[in-house]
Backbone as JSON, one array per atom type, in Angstrom:
{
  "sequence": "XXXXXXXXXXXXXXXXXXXXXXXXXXXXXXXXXXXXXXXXXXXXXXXXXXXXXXXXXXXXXXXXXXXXXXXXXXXXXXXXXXXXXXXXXXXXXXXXXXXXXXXXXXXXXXXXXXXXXXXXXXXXXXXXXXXXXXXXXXXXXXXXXXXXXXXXXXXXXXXXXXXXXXXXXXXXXXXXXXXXXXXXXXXXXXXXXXXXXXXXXXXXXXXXXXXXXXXXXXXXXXXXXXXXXXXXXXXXXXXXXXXXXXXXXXXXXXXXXXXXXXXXXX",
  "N": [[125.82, 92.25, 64.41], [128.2, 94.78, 64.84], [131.55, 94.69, 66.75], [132.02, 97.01, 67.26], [130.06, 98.65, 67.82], [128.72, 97.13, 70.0], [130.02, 97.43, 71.46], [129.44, 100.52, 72.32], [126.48, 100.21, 72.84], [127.2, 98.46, 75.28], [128.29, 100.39, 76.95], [126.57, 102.76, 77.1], [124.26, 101.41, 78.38], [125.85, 101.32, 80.79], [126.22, 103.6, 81.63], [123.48, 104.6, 81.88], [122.68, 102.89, 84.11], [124.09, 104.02, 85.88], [123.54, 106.42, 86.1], [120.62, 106.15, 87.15], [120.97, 104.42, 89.74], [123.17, 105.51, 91.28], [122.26, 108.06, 93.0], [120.56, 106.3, 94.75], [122.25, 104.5, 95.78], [123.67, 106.14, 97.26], [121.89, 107.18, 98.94], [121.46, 104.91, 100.58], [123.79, 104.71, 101.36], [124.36, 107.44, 103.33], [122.63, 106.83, 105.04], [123.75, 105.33, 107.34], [125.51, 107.49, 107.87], [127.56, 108.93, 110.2], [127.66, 111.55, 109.56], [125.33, 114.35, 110.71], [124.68, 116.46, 108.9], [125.58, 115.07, 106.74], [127.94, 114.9, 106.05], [130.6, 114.31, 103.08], [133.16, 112.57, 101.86], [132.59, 109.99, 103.78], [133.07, 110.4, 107.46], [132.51, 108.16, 109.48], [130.72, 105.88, 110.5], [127.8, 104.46, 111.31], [124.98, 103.45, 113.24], [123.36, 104.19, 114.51], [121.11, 105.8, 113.89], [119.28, 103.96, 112.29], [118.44, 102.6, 114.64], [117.08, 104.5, 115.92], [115.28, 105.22, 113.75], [113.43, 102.64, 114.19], [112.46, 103.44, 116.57], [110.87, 105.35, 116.15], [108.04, 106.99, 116.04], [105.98, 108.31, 114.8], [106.94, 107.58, 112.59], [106.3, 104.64, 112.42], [103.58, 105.06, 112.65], [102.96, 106.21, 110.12], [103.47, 104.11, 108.16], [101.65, 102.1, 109.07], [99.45, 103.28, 108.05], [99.95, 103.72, 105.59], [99.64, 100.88, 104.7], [97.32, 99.62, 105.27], [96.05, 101.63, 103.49], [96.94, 100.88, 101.15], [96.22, 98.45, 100.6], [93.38, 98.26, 101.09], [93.17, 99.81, 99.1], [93.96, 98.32, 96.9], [92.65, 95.8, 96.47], [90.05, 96.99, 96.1], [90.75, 97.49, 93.32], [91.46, 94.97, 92.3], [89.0, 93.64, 92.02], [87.54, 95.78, 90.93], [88.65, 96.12, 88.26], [89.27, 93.81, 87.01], [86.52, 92.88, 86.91], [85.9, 94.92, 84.71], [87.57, 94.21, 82.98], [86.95, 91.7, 82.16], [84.73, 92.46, 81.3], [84.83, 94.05, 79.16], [86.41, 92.86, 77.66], [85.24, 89.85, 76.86], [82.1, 90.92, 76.18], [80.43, 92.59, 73.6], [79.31, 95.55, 73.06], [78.02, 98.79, 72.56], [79.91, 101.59, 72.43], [82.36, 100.75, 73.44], [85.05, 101.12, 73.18], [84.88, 103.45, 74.35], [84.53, 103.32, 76.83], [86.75, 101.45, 77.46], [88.89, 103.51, 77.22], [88.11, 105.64, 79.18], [88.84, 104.1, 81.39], [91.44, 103.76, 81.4], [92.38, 105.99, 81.54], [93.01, 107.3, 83.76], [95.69, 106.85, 85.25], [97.15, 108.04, 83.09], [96.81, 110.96, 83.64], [97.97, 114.08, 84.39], [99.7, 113.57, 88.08], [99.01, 115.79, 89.42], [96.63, 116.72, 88.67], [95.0, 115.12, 88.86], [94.47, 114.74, 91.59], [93.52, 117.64, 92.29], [91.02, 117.27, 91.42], [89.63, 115.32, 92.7], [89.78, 116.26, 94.81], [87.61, 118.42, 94.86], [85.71, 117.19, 94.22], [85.52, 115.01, 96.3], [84.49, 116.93, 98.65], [83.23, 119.55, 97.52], [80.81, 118.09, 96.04], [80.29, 115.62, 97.15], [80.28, 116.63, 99.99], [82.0, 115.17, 102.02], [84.37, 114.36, 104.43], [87.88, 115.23, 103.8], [90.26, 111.97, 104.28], [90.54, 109.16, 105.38], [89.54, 107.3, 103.92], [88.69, 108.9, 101.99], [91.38, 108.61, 100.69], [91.31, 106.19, 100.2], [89.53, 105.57, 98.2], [90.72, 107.49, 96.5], [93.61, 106.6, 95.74], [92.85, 104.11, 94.31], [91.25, 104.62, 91.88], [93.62, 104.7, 90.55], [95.08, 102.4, 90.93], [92.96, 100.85, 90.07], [93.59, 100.24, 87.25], [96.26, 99.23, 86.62], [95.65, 96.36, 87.52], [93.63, 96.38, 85.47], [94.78, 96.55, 82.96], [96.83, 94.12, 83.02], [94.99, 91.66, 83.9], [93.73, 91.98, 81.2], [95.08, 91.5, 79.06], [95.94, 89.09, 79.76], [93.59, 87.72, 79.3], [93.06, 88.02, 76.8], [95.1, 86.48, 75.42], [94.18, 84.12, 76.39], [91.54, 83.04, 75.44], [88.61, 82.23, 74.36], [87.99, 79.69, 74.23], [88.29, 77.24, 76.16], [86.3, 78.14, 78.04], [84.34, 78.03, 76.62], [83.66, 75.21, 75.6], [83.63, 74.2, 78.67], [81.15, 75.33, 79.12], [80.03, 74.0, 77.47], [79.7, 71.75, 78.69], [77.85, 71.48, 80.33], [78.64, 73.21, 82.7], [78.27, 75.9, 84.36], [77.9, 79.9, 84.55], [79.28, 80.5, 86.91], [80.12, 78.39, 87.49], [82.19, 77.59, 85.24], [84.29, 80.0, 85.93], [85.45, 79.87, 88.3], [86.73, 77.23, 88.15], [87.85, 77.13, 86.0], [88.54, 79.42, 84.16], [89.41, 81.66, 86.12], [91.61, 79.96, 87.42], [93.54, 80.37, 84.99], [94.04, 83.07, 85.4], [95.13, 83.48, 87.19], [97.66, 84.32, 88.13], [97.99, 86.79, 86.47], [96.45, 88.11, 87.95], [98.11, 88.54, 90.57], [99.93, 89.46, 89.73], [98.98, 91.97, 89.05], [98.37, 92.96, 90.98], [100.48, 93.07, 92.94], [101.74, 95.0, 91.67], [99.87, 96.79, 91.69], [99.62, 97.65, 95.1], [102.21, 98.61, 95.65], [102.56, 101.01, 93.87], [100.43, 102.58, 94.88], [101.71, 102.33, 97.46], [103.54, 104.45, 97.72], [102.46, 106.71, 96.35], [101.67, 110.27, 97.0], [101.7, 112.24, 95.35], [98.69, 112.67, 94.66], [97.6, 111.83, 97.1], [98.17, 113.87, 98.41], [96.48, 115.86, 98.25], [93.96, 114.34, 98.81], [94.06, 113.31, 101.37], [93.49, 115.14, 103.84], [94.4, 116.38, 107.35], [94.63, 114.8, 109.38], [95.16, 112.37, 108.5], [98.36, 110.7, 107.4], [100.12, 109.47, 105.08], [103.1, 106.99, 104.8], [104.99, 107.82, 102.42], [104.1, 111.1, 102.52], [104.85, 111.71, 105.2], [107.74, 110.8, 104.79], [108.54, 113.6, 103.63], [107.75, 115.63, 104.87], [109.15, 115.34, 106.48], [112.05, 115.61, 105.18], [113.34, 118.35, 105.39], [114.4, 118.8, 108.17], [116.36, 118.71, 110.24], [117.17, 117.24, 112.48], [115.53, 115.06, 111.9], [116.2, 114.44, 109.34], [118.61, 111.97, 109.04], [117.32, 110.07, 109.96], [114.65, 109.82, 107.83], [116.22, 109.29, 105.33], [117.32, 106.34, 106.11], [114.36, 104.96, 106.29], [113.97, 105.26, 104.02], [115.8, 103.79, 102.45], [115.0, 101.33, 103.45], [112.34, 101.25, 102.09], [113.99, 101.47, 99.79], [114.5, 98.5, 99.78], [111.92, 97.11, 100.25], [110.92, 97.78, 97.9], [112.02, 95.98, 95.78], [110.76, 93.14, 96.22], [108.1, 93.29, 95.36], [108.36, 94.07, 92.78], [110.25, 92.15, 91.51], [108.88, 89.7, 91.73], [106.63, 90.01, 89.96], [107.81, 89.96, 87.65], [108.66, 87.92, 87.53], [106.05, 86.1, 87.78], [105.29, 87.36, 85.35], [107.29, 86.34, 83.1], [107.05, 83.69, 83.69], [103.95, 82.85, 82.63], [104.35, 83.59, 80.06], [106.21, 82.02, 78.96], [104.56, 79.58, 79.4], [101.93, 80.7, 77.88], [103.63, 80.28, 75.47], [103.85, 78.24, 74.92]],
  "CA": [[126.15, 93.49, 65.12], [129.49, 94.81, 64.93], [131.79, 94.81, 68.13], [132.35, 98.7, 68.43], [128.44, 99.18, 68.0], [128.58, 96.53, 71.02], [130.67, 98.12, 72.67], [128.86, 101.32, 72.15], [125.77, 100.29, 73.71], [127.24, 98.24, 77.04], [129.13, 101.58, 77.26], [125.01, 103.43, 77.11], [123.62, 100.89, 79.33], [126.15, 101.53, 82.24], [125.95, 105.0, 82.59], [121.87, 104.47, 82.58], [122.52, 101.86, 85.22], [124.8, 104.29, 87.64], [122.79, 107.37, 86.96], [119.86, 105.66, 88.29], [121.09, 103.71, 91.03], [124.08, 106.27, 92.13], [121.52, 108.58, 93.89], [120.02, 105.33, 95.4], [123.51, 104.22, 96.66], [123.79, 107.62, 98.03], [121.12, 107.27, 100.12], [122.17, 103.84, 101.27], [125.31, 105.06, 102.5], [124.28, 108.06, 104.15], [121.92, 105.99, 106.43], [124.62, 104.92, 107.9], [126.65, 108.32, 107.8], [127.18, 109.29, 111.16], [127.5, 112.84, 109.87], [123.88, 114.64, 110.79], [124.72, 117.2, 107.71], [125.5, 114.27, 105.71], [129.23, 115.23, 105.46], [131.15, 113.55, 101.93], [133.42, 111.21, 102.26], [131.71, 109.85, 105.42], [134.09, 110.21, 107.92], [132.48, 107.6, 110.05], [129.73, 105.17, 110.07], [127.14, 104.41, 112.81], [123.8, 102.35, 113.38], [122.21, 105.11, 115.14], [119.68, 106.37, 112.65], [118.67, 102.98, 112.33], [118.17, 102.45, 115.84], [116.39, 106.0, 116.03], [113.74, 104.86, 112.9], [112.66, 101.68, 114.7], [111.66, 103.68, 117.63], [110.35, 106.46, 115.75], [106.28, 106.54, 116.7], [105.52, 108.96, 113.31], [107.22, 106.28, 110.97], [105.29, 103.3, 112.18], [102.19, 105.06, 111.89], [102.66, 106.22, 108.37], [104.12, 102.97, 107.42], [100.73, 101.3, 108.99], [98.4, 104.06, 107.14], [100.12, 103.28, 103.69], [99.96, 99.2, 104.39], [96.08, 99.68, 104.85], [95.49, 102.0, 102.86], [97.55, 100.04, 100.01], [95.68, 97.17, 100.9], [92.44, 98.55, 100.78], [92.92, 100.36, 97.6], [94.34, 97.02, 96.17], [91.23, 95.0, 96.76], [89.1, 97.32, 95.16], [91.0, 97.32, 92.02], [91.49, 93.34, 91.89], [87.8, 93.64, 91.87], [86.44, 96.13, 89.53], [89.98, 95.92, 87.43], [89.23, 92.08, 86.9], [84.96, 93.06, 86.2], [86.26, 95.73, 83.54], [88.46, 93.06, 81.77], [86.2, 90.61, 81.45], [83.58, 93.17, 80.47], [85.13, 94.43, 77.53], [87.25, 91.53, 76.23], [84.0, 89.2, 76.41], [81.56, 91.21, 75.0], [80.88, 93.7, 72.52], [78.81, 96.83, 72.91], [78.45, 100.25, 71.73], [81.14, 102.7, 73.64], [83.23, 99.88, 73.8], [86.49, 101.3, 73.0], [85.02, 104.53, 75.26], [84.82, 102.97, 78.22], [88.14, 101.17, 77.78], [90.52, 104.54, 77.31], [88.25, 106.34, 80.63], [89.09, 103.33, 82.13], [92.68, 103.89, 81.61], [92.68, 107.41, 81.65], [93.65, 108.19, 85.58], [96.51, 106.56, 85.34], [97.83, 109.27, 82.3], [96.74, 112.16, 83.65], [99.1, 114.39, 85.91], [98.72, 113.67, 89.55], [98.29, 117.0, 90.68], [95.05, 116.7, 87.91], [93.63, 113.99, 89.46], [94.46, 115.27, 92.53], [92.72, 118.66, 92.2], [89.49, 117.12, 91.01], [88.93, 114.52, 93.68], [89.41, 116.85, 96.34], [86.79, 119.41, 94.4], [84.28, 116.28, 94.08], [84.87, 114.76, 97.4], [84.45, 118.5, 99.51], [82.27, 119.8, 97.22], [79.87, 117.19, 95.21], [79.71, 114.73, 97.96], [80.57, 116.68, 101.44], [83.02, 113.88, 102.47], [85.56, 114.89, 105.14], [88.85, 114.22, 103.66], [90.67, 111.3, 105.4], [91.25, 107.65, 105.84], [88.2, 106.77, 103.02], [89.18, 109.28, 100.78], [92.56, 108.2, 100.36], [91.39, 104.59, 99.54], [88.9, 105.68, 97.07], [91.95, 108.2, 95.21], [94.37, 105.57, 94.77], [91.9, 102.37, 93.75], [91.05, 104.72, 90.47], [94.52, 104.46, 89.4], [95.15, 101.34, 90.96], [92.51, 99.69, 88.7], [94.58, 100.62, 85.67], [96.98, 98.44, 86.52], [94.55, 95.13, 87.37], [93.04, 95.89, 84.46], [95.82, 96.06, 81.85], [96.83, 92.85, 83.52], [93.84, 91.13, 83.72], [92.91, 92.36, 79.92], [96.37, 91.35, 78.2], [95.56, 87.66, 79.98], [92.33, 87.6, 78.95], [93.31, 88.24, 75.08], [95.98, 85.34, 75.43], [93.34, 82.74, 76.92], [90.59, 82.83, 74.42], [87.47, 81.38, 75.09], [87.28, 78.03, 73.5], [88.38, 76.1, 77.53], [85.12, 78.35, 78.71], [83.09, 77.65, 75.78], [83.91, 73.92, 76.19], [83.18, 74.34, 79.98], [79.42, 75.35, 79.32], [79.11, 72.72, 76.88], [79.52, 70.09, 79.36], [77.09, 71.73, 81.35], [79.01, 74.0, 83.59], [77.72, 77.36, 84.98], [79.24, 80.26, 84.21], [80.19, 80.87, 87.98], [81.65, 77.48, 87.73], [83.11, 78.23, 84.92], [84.73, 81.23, 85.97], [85.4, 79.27, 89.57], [87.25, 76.06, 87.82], [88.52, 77.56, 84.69], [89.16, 80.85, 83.88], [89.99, 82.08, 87.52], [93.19, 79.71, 87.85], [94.19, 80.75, 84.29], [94.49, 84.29, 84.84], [95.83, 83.94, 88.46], [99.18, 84.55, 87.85], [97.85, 88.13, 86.39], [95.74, 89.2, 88.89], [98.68, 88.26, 91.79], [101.26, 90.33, 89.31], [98.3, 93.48, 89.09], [97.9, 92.92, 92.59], [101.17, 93.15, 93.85], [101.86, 96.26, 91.2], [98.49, 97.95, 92.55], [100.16, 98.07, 96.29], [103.13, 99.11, 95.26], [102.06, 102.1, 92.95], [99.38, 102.87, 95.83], [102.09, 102.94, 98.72], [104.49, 104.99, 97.56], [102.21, 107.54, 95.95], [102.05, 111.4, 97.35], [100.96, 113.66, 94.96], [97.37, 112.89, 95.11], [97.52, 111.81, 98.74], [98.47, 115.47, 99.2], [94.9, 116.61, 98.15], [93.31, 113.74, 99.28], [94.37, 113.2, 102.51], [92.98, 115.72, 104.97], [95.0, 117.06, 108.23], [95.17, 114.01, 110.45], [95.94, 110.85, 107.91], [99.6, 110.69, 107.28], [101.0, 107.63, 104.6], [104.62, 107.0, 104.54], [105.6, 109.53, 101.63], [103.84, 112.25, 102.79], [105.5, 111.76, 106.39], [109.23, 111.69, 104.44], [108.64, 114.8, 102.46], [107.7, 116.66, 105.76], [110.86, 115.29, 107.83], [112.99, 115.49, 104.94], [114.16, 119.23, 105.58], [113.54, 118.88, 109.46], [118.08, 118.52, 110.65], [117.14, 115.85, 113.22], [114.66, 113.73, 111.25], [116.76, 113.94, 107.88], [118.64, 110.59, 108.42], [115.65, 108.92, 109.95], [114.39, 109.62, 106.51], [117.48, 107.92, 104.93], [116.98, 105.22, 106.8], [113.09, 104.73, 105.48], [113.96, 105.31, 102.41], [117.07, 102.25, 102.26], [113.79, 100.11, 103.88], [111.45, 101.12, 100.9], [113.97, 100.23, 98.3], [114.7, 97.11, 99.93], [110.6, 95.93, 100.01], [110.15, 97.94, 96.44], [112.75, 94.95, 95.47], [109.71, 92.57, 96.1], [106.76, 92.9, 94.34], [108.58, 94.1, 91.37], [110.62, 90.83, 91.07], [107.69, 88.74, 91.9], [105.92, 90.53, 89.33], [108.58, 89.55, 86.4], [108.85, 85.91, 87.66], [105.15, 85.67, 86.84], [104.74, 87.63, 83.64], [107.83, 85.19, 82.04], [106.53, 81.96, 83.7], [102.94, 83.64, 81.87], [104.52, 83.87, 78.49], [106.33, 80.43, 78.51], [103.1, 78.91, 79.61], [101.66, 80.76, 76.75], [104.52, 80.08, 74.19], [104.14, 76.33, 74.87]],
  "C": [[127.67, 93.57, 65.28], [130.23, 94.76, 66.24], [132.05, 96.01, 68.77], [130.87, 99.13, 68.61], [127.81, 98.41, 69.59], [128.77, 97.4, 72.03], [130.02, 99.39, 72.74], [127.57, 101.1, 73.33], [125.85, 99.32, 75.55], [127.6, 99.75, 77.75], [128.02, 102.57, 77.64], [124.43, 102.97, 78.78], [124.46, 101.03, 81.0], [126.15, 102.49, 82.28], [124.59, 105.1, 82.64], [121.78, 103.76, 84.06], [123.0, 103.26, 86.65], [123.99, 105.89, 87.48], [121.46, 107.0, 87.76], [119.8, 105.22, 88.99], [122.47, 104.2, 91.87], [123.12, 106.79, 93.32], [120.6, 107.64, 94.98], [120.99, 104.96, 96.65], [123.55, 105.24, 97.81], [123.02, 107.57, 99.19], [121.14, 106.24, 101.45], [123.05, 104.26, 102.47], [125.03, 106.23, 103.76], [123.21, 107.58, 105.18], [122.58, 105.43, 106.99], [126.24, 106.17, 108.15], [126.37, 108.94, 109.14], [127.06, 111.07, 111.27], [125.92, 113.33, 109.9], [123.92, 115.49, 109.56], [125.07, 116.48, 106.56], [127.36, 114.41, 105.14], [129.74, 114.2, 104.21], [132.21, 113.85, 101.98], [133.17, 110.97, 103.81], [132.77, 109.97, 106.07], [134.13, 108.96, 108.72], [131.4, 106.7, 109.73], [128.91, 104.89, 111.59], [125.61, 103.5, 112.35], [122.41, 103.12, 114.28], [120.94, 105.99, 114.9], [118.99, 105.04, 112.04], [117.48, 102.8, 113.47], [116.96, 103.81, 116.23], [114.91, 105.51, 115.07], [113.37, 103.71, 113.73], [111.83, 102.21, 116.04], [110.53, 105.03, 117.19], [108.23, 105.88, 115.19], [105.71, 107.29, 115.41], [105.85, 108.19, 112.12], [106.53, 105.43, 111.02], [104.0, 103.84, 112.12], [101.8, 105.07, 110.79], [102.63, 105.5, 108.2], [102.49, 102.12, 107.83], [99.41, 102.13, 108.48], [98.54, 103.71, 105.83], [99.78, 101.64, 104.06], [98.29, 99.22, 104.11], [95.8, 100.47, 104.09], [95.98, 101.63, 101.19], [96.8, 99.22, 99.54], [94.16, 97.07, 100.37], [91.96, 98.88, 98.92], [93.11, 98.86, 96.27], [93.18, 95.72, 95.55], [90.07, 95.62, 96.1], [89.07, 97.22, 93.77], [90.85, 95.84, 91.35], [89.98, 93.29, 91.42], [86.98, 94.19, 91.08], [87.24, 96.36, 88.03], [89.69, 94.52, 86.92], [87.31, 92.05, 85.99], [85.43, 93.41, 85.01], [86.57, 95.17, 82.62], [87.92, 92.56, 81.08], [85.12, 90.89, 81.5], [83.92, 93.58, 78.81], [86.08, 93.4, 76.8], [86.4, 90.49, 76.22], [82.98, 89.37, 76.35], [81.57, 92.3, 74.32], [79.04, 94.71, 72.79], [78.91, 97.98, 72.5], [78.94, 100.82, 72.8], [81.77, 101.68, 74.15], [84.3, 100.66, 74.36], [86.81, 102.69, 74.08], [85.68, 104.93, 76.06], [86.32, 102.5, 78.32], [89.07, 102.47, 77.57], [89.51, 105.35, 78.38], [88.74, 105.47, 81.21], [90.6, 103.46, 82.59], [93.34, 104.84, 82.21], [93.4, 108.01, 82.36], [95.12, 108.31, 85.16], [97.67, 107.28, 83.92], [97.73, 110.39, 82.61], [97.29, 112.81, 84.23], [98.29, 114.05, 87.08], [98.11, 114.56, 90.07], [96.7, 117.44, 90.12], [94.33, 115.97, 88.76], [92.93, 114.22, 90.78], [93.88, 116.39, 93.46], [90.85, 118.26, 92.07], [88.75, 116.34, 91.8], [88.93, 115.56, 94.85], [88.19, 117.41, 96.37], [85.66, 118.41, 94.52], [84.07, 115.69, 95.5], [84.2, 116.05, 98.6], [82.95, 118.76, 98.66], [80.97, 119.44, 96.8], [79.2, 116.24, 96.5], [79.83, 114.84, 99.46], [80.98, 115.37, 101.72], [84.39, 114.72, 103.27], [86.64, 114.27, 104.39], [89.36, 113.37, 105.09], [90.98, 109.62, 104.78], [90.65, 107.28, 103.76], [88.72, 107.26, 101.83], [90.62, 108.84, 99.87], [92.33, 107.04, 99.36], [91.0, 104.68, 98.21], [90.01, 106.64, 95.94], [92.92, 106.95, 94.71], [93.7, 104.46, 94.39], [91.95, 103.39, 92.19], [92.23, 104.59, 89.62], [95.01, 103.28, 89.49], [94.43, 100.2, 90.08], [92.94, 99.58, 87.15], [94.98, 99.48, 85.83], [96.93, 96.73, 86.59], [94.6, 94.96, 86.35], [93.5, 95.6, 83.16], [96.56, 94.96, 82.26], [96.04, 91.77, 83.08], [93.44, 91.13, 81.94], [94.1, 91.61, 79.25], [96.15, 89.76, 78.55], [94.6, 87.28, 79.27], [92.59, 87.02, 77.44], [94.09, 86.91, 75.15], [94.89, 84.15, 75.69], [92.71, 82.4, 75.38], [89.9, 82.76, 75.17], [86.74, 80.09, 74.75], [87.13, 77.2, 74.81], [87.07, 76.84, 78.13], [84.04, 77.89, 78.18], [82.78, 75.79, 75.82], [83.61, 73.12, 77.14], [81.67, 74.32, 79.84], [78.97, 74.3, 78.33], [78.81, 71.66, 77.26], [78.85, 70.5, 80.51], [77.78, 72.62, 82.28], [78.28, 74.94, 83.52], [78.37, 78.54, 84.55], [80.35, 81.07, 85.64], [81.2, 79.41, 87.83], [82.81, 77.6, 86.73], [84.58, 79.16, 84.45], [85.84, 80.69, 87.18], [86.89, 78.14, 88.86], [88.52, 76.46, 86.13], [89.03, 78.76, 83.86], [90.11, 81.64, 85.23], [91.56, 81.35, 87.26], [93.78, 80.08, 86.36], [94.85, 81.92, 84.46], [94.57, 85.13, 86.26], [96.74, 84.63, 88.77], [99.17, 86.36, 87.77], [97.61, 89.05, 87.55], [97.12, 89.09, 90.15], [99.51, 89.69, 90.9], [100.42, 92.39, 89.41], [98.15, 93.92, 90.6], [98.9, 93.84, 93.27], [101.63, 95.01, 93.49], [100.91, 97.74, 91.27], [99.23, 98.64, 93.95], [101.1, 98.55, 95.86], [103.0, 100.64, 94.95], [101.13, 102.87, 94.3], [100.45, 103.14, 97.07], [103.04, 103.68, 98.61], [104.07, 106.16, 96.66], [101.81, 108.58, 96.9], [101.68, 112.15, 96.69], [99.57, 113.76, 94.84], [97.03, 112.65, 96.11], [97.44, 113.46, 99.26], [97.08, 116.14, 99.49], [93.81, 115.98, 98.96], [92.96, 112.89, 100.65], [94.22, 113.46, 103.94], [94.47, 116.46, 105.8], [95.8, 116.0, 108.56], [95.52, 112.82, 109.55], [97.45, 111.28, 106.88], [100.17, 109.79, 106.67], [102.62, 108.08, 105.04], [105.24, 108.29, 103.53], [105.44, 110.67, 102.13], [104.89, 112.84, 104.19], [107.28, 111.89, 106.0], [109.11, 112.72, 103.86], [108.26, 115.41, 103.67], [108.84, 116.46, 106.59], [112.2, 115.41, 106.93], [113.8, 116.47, 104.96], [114.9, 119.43, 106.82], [115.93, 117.86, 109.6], [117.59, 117.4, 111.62], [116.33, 114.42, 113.0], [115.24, 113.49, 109.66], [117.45, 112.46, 107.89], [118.07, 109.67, 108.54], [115.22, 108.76, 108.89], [115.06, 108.97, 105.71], [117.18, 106.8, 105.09], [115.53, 104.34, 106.45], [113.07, 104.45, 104.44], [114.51, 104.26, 101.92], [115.39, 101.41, 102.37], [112.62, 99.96, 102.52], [111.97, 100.56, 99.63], [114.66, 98.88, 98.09], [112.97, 96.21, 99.34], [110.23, 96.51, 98.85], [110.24, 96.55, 95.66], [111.42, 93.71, 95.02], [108.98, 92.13, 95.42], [107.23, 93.15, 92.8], [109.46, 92.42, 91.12], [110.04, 89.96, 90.51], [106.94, 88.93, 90.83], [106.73, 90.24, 87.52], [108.63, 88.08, 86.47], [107.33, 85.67, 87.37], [104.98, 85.79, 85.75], [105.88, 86.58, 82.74], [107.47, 84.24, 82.39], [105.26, 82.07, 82.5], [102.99, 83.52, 80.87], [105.25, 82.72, 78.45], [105.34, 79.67, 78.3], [102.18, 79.38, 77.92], [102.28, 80.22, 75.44], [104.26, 78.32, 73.88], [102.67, 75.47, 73.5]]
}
C-alpha cells in the first residue's frame, strides 16, 4: 500500500470518527452548560443538571421500566434464541432454511412495521391491554435475533464430534448439553445476552406502539422532555449516563467474540 493511499484513508477514518462522536461530545458538554438554551461557546459550566437528574422521580422510573423490561425481554431470548440455534444447526428438516430467515426477519423489518402489527395483534387478535407485558413480549422478538445469530455462528464453529463422543461414553443428552456444549458456547450466549439488553433498552420506536398510556422506558421519557425548556438539560444529562453504560456491554461483547475466535483459531 502506497503512503498517499495511507494517508488517504487515516485522513477517511477521522472525519468518520468526529462526525460520529462530535454530536456525542456535544451533548457531553452541554450537560454541563449552565446555559438553559444551550448557549455556544458555553459561557459557564455548572453541576446543576446533574444534581437536578438524580432527583428527578420521572427518570428513575423510566430508567427502572427499561432495566426490567430489558431484563425480561433478555431472558426470553437467551431461551428461545439458544432452542432455535440448536434446532436448526443440529438437525435437518423440511422448512429448514424457512424457519431460519422468519426467525431473523423482525430484526430487518422497519420498526414502525413491527410496531404497527403488534399493536393490531395484541388489541385486536388477543384483547391484551397494552402495557408492562406487552412491551416485554415486542422487544424479546427482536431480541432473539441477536441470541440466535450468536448462539448459531458458535454452534457452526463447535461441531459435534465433543457431543457425539459425550453420548458414546454414555452421557445423556441433558448431560451432555449440561457438561459440554453449554460451557462451550457460554461466551456467546453472555455476548447475545448482553447485546439483547442493550438493543432492548434503548429501543423506542416499537415501544411507542407497544407501550400503552401509563408504562414509560427511558427513551420514550427523553423524547417527551426533550422539547420541554426546563427538562432539556436533564435530558443531556441522561443521555452522557447512557453513553457512558452503552460503553459496557459493547466492549464486553468484543472481549468475548476475540477471546471466541482465538480459542477457535488455536
Amino acid at each position: 500500500m502506497s503512503p498517499g493511499f495511507r494517508i488517504v484513508l487515516r485522513t477517511i477514518t477521522c472525519l468518520a470518527l468526529v462526525v460520529i462522536y462530535a454530536p456525542l461530545m456535544l451533548v457531553v458538554i452541554n450537560s454541563f452548560n449552565a446555559s438553559q438554551t444551550f448557549a455556544w461557546p458555553p459561557t459557564d459550566l455548572t453541576l446543576d443538571w446533574w444534581r437536578k437528574a438524580v432527583d428527578s422521580q420521572g427518570a428513575r422510573d423510566a430508567v427502572q421500566v427499561s432495566v426490567e423490561v430489558a431484563a425480561l425481554a433478555t431472558v426470553v431470548a437467551l431461551v428461545l434464541g439458544t432452542m432455535a440455534a440448536m434446532a436448526l444447526q443440529r438437525y435437518r428438516f423440511f422448512g429448514r432454511d424457512a424457519v431460519s430467515l422468519l426467525i431473523i426477519l423482525p430484526i430487518a423489518l422497519p420498526g414502525i412495521v413491527t410496531g404497527i402489527a403488534l399493536n393490531n395483534a395484541f388489541r385486536t387478535v388477543f384483547g391484551l391491554e397494552l402495557g408492562f407485558i406487552t412491551i416485554v413480549i415486542a422487544h424479546a422478538t427482536f431480541c432473539i435475533v441477536t441470541v440466535f445469530n450468536n448462539v448459531l455462528a458458535r454452534l457452526r464453529r463447535m461441531g459435534i464430534s465433543l457431543e457425539e463422543a459425550s453420548a458414546d461414553l454414555g452421557a445423556s443428552t441433558f448431560t451432555t448439553f449440561r457438561l459440554v456444549t453449554f460451557p462451550m458456547m457460554r461466551s456467546a450466549l453472555l455476548a447475545g445476552g448482553l447485546l439483547a439488553f442493550a438493543l432492548s433498552f434503548d429501543e423506542i420506536i416499537v415501544t411507542t406502539f407497544t407501550a400503552g398510556a401509563r408504562e414509560q422506558t427511558l427513551p420514550i421519557w427523553i423524547f417527551n422532555n426533550l422539547f420541554r425548556p426546563n427538562q432539556a438539560p436533564v435530558v443531556n444529562v441522561v443521555a452522557v449516563v447512557l453513553i457512558l453504560l452503552s460503553i459496557i456491554p459493547i466492549w464486553v461483547s468484543q472481549k468475548l467474540a476475540g477471546a471466541s475466535e482465538g480459542l477457535a483459531g488455536r
